[in-house]
C-alpha positions as CSV (number, residue, x, y, z in Angstrom):
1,X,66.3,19.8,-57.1
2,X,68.6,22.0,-59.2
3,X,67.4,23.0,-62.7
4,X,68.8,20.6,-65.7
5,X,71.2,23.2,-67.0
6,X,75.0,22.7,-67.8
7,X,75.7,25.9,-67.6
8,X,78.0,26.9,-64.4
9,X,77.8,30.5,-64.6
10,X,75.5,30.8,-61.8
11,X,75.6,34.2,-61.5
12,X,74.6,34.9,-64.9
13,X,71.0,36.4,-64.8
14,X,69.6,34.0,-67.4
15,X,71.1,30.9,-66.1
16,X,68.1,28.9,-64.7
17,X,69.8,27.5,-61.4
18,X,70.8,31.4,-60.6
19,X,69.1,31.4,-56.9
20,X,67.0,34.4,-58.3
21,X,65.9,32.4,-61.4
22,X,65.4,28.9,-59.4
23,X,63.4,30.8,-57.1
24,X,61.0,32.2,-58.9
25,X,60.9,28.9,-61.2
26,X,62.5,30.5,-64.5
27,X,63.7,28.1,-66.7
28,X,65.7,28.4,-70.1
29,X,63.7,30.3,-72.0
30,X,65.3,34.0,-71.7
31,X,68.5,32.5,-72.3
32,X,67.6,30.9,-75.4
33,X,65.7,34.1,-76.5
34,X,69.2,35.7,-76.1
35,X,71.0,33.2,-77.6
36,X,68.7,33.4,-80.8
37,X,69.0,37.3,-80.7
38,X,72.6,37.1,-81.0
39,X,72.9,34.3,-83.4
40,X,74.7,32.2,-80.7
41,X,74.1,28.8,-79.4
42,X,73.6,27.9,-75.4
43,X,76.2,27.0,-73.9
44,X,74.3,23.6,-72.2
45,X,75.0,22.3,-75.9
46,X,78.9,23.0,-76.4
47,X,79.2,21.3,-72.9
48,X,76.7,18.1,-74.1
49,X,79.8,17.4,-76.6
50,X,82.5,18.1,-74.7
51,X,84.7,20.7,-72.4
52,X,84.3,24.6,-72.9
53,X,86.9,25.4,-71.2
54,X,89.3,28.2,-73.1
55,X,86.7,28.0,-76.0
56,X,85.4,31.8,-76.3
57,X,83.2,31.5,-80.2
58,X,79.6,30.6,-79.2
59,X,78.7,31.9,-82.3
60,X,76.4,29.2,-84.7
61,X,80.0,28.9,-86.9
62,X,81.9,28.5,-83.5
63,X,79.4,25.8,-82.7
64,X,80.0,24.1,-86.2
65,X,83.8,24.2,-85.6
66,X,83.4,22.8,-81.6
67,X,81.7,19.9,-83.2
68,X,84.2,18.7,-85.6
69,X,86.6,18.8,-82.8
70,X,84.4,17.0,-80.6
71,X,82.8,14.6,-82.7
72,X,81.1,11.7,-80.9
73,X,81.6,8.0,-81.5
74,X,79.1,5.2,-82.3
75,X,77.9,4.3,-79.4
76,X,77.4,7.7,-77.8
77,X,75.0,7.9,-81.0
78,X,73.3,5.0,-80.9
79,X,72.9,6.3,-77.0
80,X,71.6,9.2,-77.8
81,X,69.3,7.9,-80.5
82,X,67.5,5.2,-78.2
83,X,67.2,7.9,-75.9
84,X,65.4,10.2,-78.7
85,X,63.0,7.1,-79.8
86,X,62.4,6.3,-76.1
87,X,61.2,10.2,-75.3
88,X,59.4,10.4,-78.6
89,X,57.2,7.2,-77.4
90,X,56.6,9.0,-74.2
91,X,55.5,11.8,-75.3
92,X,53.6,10.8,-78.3
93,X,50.3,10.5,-76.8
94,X,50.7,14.3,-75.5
95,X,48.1,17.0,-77.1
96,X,50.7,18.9,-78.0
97,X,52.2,16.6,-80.6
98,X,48.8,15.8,-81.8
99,X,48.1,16.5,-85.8
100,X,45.7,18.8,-86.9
């Protein structure tokens, strides 16, 4: 089963469904370490809003400008935030999200 990315650069060698990186089970993490390095936002969340075609800022202010142009409408929120609660019950009983 592919990775989760949105990404369809494939041959990009940070992209996590890159046959190198699926291969040897890579996932996001050195993309977003470059992302954060250069003060630039992965691309999986421009396309979560809406089409990247022709759009060429991935900057954190081109990703402030994408959303007001792609803002979402009620229900696509109140999607998204059942889907938030419903993962935040699933993984509240993990260790990791234990307080110290």
């Amino acid at each position: 089963m592919p990775h989760f990315c949105t990404c369809d650069d494939h041959d990009c060698p940070l992209n996590p469904n890159n046959p190198k990186n699926f291969a040897a089970g890579r996932g996001c993490d050195r993309c977003i370490q470059k992302n954060i390095a250069l003060g630039e936002i992965p691309s999986c969340i421009f396309n979560a809003l809406g089409p990247t075609e022709g759009w060429d800022d991935w900057s954190v202010e081109g990703f402030a400008r994408f959303v007001a142009l792609h803002p979402r409408d009620e229900e696509t929120r109140r999607l998204c935030h059942q889907k938030a609660a419903a993962f935040d019950q699933a993984h509240s009983g993990h260790p990791g999200n234990q307080a110290d």
